[in-house]
C-alpha positions in Angstrom: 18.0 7.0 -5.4 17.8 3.2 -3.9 14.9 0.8 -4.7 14.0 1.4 -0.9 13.9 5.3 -1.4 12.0 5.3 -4.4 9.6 3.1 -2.7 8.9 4.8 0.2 8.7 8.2 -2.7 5.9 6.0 -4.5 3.6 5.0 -1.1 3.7 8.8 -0.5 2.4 9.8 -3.9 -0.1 6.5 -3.2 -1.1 8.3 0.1 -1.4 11.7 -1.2 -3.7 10.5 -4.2 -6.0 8.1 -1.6 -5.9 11.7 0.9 -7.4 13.5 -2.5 -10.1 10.8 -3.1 -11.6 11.7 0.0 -9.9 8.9 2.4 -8.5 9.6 5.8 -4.9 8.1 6.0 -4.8 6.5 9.2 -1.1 4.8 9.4 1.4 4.4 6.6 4.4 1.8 6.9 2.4 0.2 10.0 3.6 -3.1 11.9 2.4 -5.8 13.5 5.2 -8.3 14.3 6.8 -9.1 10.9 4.1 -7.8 8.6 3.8 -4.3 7.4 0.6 -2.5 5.7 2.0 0.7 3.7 -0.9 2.2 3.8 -4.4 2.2 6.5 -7.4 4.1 5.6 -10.8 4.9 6.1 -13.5 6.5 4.0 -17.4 5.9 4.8 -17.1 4.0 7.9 -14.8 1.6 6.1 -11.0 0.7 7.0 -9.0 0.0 3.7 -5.8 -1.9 3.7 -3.4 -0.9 1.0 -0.8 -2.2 -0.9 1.3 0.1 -2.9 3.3 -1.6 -5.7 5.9 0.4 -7.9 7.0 -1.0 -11.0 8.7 0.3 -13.9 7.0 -2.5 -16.5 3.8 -4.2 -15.1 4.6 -8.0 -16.5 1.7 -9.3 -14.6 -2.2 -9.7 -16.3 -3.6 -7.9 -13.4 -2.4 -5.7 -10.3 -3.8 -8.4 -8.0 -1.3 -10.6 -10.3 1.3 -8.2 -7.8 0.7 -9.3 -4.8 1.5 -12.9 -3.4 -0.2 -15.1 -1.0 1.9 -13.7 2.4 1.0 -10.1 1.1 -2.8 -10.9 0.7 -3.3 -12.9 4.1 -2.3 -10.3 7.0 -2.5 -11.7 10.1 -2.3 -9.1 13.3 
C-alpha cells in the first residue's frame, strides 16, 4: 500500500470515528481551488474543519505541532 492509499485508509477511519461521536460528515477530500479539507462536519449547529494526520511516530510536542501555517489558514 502507497503513502497516498494508506492516507486516504486513515481519513476514513478518522470519518467513521467523528460519524460514531455523533457528527454528521458533510464532505470528505473537499476542494476549493488548490486547497483541500479531508474532512467537513457538523454536530450542534457547528461546522468542524478537519485535518487528519497519519503518522507512524508523532516527533512533534503536540498534534497542532502537525499542521503548518498553509494547512491552518484555509482560504475558500
Amino acid at each position: 500500500m502507497n503513502k497516498r492509499e494508506l492516507g486516504k485508509q486513515y481519513e476514513q477511519m478518522a470519518a467513521d470515528y467523528i460519524y460514531g461521536l455523533g457528527f454528521e460528515i458533510l464532505h470528505q477530500n473537499w476542494f476549493a481551488g488548490h486547497n483541500e479539507l479531508d474532512i467537513v462536519a457538523k454536530k450542534n449547529m457547528s461546522l468542524h474543519f478537519i485535518e487528519v494526520k497519519a503518522r507512524e511516530t508523532m516527533p512533534y510536542d503536540s498534534f497542532a505541532d502537525a499542521v503548518n501555517k498553509k494547512e491552518a489558514t484555509f482560504h475558500c
